[in-house]
ROTOR-959057 format. One line per 10 residues: number of its first residue (from 0); for each residue x, y, z of N, C-alpha, C. Coordinates in Angstrom, 2 decimals, always signed. Each point is the difference from the previous one (the first is absolute). Layout:
BEGIN
NUM) X Y Z X Y Z X Y Z | ...;
end
This chain:
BEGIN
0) +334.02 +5.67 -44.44 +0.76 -0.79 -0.95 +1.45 -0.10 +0.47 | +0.05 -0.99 +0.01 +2.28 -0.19 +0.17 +0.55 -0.56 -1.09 | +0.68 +0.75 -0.88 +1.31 -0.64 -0.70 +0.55 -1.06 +0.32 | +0.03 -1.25 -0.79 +0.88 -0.78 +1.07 +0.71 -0.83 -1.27 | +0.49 +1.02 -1.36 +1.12 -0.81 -0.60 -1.37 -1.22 -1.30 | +1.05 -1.11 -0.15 -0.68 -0.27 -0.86 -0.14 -1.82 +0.95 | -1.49 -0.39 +0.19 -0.29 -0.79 +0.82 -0.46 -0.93 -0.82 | -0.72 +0.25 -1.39 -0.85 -0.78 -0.56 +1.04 -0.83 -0.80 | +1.13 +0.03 -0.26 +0.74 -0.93 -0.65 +0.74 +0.97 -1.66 | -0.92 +1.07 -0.34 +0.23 +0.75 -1.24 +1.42 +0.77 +0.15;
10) +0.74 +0.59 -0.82 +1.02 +0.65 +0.01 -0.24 +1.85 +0.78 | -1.65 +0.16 -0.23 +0.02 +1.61 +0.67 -0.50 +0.02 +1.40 | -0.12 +1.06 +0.96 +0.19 -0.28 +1.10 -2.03 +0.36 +0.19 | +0.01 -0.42 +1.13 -1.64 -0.07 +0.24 -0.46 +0.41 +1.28 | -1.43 +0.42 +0.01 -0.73 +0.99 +0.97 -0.92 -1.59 +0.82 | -0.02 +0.44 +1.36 -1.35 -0.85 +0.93 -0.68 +0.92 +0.78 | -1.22 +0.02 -0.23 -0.72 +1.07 +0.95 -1.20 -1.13 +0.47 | -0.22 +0.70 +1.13 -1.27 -0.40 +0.60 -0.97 +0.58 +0.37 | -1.43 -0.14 -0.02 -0.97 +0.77 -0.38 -0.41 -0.25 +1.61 | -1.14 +1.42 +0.19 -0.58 +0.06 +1.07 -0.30 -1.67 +0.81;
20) -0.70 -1.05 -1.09 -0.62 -0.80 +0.79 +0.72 -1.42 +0.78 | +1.77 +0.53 -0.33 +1.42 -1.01 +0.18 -0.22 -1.24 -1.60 | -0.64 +0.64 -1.04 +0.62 -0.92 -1.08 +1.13 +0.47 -0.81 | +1.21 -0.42 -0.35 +1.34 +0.14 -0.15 -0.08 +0.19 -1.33 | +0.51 +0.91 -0.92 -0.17 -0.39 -1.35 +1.76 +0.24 -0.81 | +0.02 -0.84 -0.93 +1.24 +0.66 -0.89 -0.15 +0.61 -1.16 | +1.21 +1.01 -0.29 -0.21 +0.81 -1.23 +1.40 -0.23 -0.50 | +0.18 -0.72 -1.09 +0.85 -0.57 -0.32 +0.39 +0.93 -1.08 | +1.72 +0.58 -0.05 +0.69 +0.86 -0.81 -0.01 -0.56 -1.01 | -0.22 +1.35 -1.71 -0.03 -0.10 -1.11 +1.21 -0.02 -0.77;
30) +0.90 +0.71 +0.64 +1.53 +0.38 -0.23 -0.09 +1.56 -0.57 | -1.16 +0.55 -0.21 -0.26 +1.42 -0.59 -0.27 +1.05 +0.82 | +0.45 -0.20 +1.79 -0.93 +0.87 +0.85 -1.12 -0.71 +0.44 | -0.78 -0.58 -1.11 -1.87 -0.10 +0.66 +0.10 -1.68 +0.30 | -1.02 -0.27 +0.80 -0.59 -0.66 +0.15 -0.87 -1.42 -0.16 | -0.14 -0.93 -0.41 -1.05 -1.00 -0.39 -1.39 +0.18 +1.22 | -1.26 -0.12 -0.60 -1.03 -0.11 +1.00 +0.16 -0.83 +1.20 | -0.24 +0.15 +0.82 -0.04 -0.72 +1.37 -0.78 -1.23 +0.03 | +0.95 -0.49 +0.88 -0.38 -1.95 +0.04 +0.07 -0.25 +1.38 | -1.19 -0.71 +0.67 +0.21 -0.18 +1.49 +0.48 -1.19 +0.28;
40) +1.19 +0.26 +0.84 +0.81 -1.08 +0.64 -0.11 +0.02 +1.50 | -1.04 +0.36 +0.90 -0.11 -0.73 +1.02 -1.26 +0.88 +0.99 | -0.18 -0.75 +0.68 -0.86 +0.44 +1.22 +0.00 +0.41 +1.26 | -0.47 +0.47 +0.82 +0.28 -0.17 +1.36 +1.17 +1.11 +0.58 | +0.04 +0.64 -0.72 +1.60 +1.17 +0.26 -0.45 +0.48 +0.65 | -1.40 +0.72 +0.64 -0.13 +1.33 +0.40 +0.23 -0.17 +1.68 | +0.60 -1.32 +0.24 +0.31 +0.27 +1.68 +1.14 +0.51 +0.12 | +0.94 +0.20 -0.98 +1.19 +0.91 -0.21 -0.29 +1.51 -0.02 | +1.26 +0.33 +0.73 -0.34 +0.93 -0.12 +1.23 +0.92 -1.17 | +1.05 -0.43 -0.16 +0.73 +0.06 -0.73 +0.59 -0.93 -0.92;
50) -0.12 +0.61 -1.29 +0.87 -1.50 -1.07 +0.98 +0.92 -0.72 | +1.62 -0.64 -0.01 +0.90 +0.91 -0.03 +1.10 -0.68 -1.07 | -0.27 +0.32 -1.47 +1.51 -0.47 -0.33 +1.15 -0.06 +0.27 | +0.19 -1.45 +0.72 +1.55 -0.51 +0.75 +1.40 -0.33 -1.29 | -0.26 +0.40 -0.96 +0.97 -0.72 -1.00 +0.58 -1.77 -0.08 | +1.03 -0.14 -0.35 +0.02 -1.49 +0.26 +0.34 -0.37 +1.42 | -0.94 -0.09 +0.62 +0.63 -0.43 +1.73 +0.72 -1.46 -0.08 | -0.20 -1.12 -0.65 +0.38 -1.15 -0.15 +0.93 -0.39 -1.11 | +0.63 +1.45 -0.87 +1.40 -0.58 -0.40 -0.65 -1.25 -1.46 | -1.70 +0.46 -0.10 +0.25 -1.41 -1.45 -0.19 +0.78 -1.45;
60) +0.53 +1.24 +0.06 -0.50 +1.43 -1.06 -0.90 +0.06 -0.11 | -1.28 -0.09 +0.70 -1.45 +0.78 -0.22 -0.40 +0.63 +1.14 | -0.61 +1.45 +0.04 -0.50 +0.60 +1.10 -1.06 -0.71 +0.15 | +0.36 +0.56 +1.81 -1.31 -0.51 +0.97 -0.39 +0.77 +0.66 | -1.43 -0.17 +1.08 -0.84 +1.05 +0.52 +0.19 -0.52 +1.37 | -0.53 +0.97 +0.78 +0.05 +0.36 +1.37 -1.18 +0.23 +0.35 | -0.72 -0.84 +0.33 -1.36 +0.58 +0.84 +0.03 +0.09 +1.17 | -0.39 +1.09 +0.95 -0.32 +0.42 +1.27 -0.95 -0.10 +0.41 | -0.82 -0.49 +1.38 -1.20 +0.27 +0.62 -0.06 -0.16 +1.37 | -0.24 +0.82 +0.78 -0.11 +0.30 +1.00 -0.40 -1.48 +0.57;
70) -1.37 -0.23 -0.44 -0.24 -1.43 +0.82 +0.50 -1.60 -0.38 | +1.17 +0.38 -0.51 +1.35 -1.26 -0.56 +0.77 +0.07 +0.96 | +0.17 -1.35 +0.94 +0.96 -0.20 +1.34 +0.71 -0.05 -0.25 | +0.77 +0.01 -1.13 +1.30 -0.12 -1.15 +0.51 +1.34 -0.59 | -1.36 +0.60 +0.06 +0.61 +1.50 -0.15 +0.31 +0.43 -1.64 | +0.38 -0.89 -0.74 -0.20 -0.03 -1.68 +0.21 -1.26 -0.21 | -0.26 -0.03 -1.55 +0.54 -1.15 -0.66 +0.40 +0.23 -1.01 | +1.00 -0.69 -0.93 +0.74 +0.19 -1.28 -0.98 -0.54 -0.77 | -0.08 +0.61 -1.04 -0.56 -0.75 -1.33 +0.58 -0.32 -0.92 | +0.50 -1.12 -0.31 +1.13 +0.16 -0.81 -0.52 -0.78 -1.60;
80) +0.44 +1.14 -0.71 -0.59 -0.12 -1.37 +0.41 -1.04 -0.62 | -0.76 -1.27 -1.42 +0.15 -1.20 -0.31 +0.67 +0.94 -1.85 | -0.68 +1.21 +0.08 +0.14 -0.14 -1.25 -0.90 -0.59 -1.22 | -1.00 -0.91 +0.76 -1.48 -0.51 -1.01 -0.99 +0.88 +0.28 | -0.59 +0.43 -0.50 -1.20 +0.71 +0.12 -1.60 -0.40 +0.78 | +0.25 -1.10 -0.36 -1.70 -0.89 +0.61 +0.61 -0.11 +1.09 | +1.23 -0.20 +0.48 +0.50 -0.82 +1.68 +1.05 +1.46 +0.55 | -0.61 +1.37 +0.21 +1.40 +0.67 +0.01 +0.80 -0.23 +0.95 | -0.25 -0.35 +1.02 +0.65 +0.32 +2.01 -0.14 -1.23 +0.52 | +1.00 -0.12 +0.27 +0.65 -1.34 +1.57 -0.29 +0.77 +1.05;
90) -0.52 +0.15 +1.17 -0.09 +0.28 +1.25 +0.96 -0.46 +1.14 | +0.71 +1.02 +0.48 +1.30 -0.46 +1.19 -0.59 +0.69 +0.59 | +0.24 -0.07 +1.36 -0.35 +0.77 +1.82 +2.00 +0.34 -0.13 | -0.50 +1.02 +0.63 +1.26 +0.77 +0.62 +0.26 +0.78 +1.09 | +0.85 +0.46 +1.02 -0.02 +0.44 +0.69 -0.18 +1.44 +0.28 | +0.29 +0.35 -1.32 -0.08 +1.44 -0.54 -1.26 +0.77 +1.05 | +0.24 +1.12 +0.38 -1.02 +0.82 +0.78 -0.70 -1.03 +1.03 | +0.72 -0.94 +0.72 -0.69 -0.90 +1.01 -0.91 +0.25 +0.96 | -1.27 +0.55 +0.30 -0.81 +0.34 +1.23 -0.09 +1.46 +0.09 | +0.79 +0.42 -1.52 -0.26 +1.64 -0.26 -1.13 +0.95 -0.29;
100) -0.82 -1.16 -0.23 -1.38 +0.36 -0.44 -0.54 +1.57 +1.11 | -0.19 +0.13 +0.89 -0.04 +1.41 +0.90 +1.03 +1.29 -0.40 | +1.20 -0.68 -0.29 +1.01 +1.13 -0.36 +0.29 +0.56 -1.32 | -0.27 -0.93 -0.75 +0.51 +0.03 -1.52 -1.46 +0.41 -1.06 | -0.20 +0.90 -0.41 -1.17 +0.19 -0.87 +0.43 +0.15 -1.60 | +1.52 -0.50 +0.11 +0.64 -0.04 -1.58 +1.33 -0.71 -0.17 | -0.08 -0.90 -0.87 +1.31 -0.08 -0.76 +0.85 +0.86 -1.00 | +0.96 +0.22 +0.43 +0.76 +0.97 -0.72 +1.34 -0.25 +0.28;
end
């Protein structure tokens, strides 16, 4: 699971985890500590090998994510949060960890 602030558009901050089989899910903050049940927002994650709350990388006040994977010639990409729930992430390529995939087994 990574913290990554509040993505879904609500005032409390919110959880994304991804399950063994790379489906992405959100757990959207109650404002009480807990939780709302999990809602899947995407597919295909598990060629990552890291997903890393980046905070606002793009300066528009909503955190964004960082995915890593070794077999990305790009090395990550930003996810940068919409704030809607049905549409969460814009996809950017970045240079971030470029051809690091051999060296790098984490973002941190």
């Amino acid at each position: 699971m990574e913290a990554v602030g509040n993505i879904a558009g609500s005032k409390h901050g919110d959880l994304v985890a991804r399950d063994a089989s790379g489906i992405l899910w959100l757990y959207q903050g109650r404002g009480d500590g807990g939780f709302s049940g999990h809602v899947q927002i995407g597919g295909g994650w598990g060629g990552f090998r890291q997903l890393v709350g980046g905070g606002d990388l793009d300066n528009d006040g909503r955190p964004d994510l960082i995915a890593y994977g070794p077999g990305n010639p790009y090395g990550a990409y930003v996810y940068r949060s919409t704030g809607v729930v049905n549409s969460l992430f814009t996809r950017r390529m970045t240079d971030l960890y470029k051809y690091k995939g051999s060296s790098h087994s984490i973002v941190a």
